[in-house]
C-alpha positions as CSV (number, residue, x, y, z in Angstrom):
1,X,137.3,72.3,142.3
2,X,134.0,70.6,141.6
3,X,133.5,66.7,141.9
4,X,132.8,66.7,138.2
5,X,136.6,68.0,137.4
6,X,137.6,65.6,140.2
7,X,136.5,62.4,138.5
8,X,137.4,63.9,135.0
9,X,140.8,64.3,136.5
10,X,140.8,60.3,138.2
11,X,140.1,61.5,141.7
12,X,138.1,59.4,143.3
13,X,135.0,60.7,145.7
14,X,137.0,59.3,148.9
15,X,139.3,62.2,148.4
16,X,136.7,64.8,148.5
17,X,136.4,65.2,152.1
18,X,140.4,65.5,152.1
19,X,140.6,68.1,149.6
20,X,137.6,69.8,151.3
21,X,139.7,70.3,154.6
22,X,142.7,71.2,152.7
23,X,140.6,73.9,150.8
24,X,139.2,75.7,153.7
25,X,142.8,75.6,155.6
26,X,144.5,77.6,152.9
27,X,141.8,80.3,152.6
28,X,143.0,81.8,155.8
29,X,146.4,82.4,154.7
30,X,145.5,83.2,151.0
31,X,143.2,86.0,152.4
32,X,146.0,87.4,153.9
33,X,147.3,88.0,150.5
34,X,144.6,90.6,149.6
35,X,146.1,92.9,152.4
36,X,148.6,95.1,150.7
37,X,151.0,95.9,153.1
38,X,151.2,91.7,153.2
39,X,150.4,90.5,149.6
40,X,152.7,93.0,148.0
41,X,155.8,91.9,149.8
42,X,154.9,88.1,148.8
43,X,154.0,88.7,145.2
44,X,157.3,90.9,145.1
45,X,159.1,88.1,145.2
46,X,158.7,85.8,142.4
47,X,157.7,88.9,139.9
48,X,160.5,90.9,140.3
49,X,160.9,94.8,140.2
50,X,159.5,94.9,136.1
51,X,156.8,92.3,137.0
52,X,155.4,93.8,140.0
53,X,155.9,97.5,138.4
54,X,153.1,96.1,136.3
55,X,151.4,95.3,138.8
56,X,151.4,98.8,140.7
57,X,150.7,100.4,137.0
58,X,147.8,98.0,136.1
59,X,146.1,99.1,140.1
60,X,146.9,102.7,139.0
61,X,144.5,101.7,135.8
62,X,141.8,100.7,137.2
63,X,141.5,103.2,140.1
64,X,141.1,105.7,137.1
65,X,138.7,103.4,135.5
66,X,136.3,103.5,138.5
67,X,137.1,107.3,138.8
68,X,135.8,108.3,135.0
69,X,133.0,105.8,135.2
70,X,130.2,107.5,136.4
71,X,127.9,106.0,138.8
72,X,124.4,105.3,138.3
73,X,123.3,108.1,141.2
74,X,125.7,110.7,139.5
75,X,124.4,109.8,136.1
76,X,120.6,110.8,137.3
């Protein structure tokens, strides 16, 4: 979060090397997250079998999305 939302939110510039530290030891595990075989059983969890059905159908989607676009060096 920027400084500006910091002190918009009352957090005082003392904190920012704090939440600095904190920020950049959760990136580690939240990048574990964008593994599938590792953020799918997470985000299973707290969404449930509907929730996370949306999920699967919302990747299926896109991946047909970025299949019927054409791309700029098939498009010449």
């Amino acid at each position: 979060m920027p400084g500006i939302a910091r002190r918009r939110w009352g957090i005082p510039a003392v904190a920012d090397p704090v939440l600095n530290v904190a920020f950049q030891m959760t990136r580690p595990p939240l990048a574990l997250l964008s593994v599938p075989a590792i953020g799918d059983r997470v985000n299973r969890w707290p969404l449930g079998p509907d929730g996370f059905a949306l999920v699967e159908n919302a990747r299926m989607l896109q991946k047909q999305q970025k299949q019927a676009v054409p791309t700029p060096e098939l498009a010449a």
